[in-house]
N, C-alpha and C positions, 0 to 999 in steps of 0.2 A: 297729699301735697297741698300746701296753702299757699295760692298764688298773690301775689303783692298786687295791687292796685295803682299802677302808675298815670292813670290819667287823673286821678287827682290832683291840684295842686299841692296838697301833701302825701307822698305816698302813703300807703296801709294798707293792713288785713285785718281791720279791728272796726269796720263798718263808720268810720267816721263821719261820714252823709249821711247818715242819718242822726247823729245829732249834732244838728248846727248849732245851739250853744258855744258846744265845745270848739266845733271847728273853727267856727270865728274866735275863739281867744287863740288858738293855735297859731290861725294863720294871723293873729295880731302879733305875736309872739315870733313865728318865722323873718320878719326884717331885721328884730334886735340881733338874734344869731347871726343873719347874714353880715349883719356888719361887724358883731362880733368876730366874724372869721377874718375878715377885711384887716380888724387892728389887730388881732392876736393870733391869728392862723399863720400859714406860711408864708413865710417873707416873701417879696415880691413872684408870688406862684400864679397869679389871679390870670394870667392869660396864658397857663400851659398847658397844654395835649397830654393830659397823662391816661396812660395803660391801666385803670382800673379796674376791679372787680364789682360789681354790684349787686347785690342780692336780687333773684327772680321768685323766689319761695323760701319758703324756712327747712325746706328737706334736706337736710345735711348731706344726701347723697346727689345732688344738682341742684344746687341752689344760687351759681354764680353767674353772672353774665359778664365777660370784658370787652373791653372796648373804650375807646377814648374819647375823656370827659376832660372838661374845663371845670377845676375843682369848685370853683365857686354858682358853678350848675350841676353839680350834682343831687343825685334824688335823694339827700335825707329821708327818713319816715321813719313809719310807725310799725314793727314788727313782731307779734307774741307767736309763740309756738301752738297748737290744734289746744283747744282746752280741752278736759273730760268732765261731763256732769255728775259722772260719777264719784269725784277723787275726793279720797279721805286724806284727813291731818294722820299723819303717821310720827308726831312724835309729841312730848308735851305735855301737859295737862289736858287737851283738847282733843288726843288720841283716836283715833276712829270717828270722830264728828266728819261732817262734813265739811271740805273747804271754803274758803269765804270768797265769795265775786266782791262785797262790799268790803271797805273797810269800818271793822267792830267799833263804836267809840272808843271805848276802854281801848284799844291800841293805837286809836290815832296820833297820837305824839312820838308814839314810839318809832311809829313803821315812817311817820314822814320823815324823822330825824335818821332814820336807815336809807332812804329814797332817798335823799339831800345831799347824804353824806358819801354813794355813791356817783351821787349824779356830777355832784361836786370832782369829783377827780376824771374826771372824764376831758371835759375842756380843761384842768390843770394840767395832760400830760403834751398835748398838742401848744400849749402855751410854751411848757417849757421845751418843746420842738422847733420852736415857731426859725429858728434862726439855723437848722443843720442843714435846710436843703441848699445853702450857700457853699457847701464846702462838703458836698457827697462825692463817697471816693467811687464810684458809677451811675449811670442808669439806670440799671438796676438796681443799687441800694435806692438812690432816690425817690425810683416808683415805690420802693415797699415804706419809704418813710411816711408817703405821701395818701400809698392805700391806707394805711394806721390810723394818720390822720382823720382822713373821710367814717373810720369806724367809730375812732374816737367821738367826734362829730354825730353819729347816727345813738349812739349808746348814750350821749346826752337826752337828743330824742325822745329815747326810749322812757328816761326817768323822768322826764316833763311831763310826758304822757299823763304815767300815772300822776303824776302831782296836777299838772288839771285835770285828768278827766274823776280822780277821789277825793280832794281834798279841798275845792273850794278856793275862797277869797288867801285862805292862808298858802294854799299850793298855788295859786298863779303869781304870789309875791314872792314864795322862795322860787319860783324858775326865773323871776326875774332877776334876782340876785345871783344864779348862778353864774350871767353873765357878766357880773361886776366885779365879782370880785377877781382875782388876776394872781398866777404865781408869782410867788416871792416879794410880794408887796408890802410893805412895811403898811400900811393903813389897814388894808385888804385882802387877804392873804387869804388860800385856798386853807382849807379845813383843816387836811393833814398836814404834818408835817415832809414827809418824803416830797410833796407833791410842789412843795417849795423850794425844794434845790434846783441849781441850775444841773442843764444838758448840755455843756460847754460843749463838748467833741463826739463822735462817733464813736467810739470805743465805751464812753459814758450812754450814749445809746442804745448801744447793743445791751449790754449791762443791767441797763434799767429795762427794755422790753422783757428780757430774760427772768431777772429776780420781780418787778415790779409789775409786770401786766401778769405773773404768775401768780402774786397776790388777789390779782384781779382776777386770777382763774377761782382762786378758791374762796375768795369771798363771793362772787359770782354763784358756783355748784352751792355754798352754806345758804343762799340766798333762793335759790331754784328750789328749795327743799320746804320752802314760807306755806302754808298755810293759808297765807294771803296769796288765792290763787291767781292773780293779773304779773303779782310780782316774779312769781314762780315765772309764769310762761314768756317772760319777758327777760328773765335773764339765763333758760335755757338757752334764747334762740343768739344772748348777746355771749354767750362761752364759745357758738360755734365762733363767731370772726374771731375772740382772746385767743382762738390754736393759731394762728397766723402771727399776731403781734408775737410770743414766745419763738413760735420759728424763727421768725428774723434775727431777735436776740442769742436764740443759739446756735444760728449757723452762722450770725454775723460773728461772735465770738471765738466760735472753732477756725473761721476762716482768717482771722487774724491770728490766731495761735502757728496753725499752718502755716502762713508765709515767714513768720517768725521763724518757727523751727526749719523752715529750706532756708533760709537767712545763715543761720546759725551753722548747716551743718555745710554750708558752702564757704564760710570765712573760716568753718572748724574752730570756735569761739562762743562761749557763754559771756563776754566780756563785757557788762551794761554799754559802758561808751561807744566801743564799736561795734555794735549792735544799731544804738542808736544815730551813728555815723554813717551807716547803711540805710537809715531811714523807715527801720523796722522798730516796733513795740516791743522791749525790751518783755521777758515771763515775766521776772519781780513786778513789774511795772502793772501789768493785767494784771495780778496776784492783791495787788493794793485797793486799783479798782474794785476786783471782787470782794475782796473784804467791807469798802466803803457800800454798795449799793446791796448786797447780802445784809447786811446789819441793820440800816437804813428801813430797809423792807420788812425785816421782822420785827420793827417796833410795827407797823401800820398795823398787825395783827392787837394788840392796845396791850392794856397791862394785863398778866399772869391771872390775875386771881381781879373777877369784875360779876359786880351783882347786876351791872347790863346785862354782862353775857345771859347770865341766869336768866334773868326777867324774858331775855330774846327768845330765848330755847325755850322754857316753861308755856312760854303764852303762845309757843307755835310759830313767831316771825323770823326767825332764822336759825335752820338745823346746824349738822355738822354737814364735813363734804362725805357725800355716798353715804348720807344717814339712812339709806335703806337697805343697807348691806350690811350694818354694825349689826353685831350678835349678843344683844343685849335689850332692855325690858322699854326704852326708846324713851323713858322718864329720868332716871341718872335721883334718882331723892336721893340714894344709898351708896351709890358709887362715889368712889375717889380718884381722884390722877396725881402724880407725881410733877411740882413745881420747884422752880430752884428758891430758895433764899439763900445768905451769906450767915456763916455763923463763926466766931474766933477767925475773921481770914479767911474763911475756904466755903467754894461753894458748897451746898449741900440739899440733898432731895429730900421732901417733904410732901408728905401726903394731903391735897386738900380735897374740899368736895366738888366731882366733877362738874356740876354745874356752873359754880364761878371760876372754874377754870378752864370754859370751854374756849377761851383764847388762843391757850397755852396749844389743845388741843389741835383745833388749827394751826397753829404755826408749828408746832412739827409735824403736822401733815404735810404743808409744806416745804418746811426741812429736808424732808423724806424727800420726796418730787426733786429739788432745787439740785438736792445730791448727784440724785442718778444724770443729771444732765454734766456736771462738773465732772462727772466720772466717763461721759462721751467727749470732752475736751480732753480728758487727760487721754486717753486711746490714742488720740491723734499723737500727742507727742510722743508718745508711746513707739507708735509704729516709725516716727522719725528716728529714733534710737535715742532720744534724749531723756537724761535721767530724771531729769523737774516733775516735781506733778504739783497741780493747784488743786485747795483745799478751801473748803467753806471754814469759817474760824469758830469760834464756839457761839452757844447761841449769847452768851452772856457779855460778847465781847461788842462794844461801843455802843450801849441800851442809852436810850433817853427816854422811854416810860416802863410803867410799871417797878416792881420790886427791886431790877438791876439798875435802872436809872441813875447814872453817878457814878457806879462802882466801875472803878478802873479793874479791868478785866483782861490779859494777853490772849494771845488766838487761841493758845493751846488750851486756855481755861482755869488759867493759875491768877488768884485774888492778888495786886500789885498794887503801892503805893503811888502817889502823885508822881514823886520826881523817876518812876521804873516804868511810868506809862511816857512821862515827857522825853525819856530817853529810847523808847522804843516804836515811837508811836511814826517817827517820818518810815521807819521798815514796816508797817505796816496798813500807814490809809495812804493817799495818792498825797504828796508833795506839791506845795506848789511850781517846785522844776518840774516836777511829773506830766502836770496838768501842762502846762508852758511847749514841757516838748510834745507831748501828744500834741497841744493845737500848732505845734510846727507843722506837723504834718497834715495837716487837714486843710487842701486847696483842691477844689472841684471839679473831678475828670465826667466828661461831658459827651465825650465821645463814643458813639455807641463799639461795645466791645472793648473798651477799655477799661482798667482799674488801676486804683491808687496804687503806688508801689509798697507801702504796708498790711497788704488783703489780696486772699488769693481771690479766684473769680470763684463763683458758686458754680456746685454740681450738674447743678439744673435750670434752665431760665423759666419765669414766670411763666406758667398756662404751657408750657413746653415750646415757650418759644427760643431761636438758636439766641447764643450770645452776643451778638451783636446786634441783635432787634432794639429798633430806637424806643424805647418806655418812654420816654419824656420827649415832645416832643417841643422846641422854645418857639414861641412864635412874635 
């Protein structure tokens, strides 16, 4: 077990007293974030008792302490997993060598522009959060917004780390930019594009923890698999807190499905209006969501067919996900995968070479994952007796990079003109009545053991505490 070092004013397990260099640009560095949190964190949250978790070690099997913290005293730090002196590159050109502690010149550009470009969505999602703990439909949703938050926050951390403690004059200037720039900013704007949509409602939050921190599972695991051994052990330890951000999204989303379907079989009606008359989320209604945040999230995976991807994989900086498990020569020169292009109208599969398509690769890895959880929401209605089931749409359906970019594409996966996508397009992304009546319903229950009347209450309470324990405590 590697225990965290909390009496520093930064915490850590990565010996930071001993080099004060570093620690002083850190802790030069520790005010911009705090104020950072101040103007882009959670709306007026700064003097609340919340029920957090906090890491004590990086041992997956006890590693949390809770207990209530005032978010803007909480212990950010520094956290990597046990290193081995022994680990070899297990995939690559570089195969069987030894791992790197240092960063190689010859990849310097590339791994900071990997480290940035994570680091970067990290404060983009808590930004685009900053405004739902106003209209949480419990307690307990609100502590889990607010734990995410704090990881979010700590997973910045983490990629600062590496950019000063590897990278010099160049890495202490992009950590400072991390904090400047700002979702959805027209000057400024956070790297990706997902990370720039807004998070208007709760139902868009669950949504995006669900599809979008699962991106961030698996960009995460391709990233654990680096070569670049600091990286590696920094973003095992930051996958264990990503299983938590997805839980929320999946059981906040089954638990909306649920109250819906007792909704429904109590007025004995499918009928959107009086659905919505009752004050429940209408299935079409989540169906559109899912569609919109589903499609969203498979562009962050980038374009299909990328001589990055290559250059990443070859030179060792980022595997695939469980590239230790793949039953192959862990080089890929020779191998192929299966991309879509469009040809006369219709899609169609094409063979390219696995290495510039290790994109693609990833994103139905995640396809795969994203499924099996849409197939535990569908259970649920299931066991209601209702006929509806929700479906992931196709991958080629609302693309804005790579090869499908442009191409109007229906769910089912049928190639469709301008004016067949404009007539079909309000039945399948969220409307703006959609969006309107969702934020109807989002005004902030506060009382403990209470929830909105669109969300059933969860299975379980946090750390097993009963239902009605105060999480948030307003002072």
């Amino acid at each position: 077990m590697s225990t965290m070092n909390y009496s520093d004013k930064i915490p850590n397990n990565v010996n930071l007293a001993e080099d004060r260099t570093l620690q002083r640009a850190l802790e030069s560095w520790q005010p911009n974030f705090i104020d950072w949190w101040g103007d882009a964190g959670p709306e007026g949250s700064g003097n609340f008792d919340v029920y957090l978790r906090t890491a004590t070690s990086v041992d997956p099997q006890g590693w949390a302490h809770f207990g209530y913290v005032k978010m803007p005293d909480y212990r950010w730090g520094i956290f990597m997993n046990p290193g081995d002196a022994d680990r070899r590159i297990h995939f690559g050109d570089h195969l069987g060598e030894k791992a790197w502690t240092d960063v190689p010149g010859e990849h310097r550009a590339n791994l900071r522009r990997i480290i940035v470009t994570q680091g970067d969505t990290e404060p983009a999602s808590v930004e685009q959060q900053r405004h739902l703990g106003l209209t949480a439909p419990s307690l307990y949703d609100l502590r889990n917004l607010f734990q995410i938050n704090v990881e979010e926050g700590r997973h910045l951390w983490a990629m600062v780390y590496l950019l000063h403690r590897h990278f010099g004059r160049d890495g202490r200037e992009e950590a400072e930019e991390l904090l400047v720039r700002r979702s959805g900013d027209e000057n400024n704007p956070r790297i990706l594009g997902a990370f720039n949509e807004r998070t208007p409602d709760w139902l868009a939050f669950f949504m995006f923890t669900y599809f979008t921190d699962r991106d961030g599972k698996f960009q995460l695991a391709a990233l654990s698999e680096s070569a670049f051994d600091p990286l590696a052990r920094t973003t095992r330890f930051m996958l264990t807190e990503e299983a938590h951000h997805m839980f929320v999204g999946e059981s906040g989303v089954s638990r909306v499905v649920a109250r819906t379907c007792q909704v429904m079989n109590e007025l004995k009606t499918d009928d959107v209006a009086t659905l919505r008359a009752a004050g429940v989320i209408d299935l079409p209604t989540v169906q559109r969501y899912l569609n919109f945040h589903y499609s969203v999230t498979i562009d962050l995976f980038g374009a299909d067919q990328s001589s990055n991807a290559a250059a990443f994989y070859s030179s060792g900086l980022k595997g695939r996900y469980e590239e230790g498990k793949r039953q192959d020569d862990h080089r890929l020169k020779s191998q192929t995968y299966k991309v879509l292009e469009v040809q006369n109208g219709q899609l169609v599969e094409k063979e390219a070479p696995m290495l510039n398509a290790l994109n693609e690769v990833l994103r139905d890895d995640f396809i795969r994952d994203s499924v099996a959880g849409v197939g535990r929401w569908n259970r649920v209605i299931e066991k209601a007796g209702i006929a509806f089931r929700l479906s992931v749409p196709h991958k080629a359906f609302h693309r804005n990079i790579g090869t499908l970019a442009g191409i109007k594409v229906s769910p089912e996966g049928k190639v469709i003109d301008a004016a067949q996508w404009e007539a079909g397009k309000d039945q399948w992304l969220p409307t703006a009545e959609d969006r309107s009546f969702v934020a109807s319903l989002m005004g902030r229950v506060v009382e403990p053991g209470k929830f909105a009347n669109w969300i059933t209450p969860p299975a379980i309470g946090i750390n097993r505490q009963p239902m009605d324990f105060e999480y948030v405590r307003f002072n």
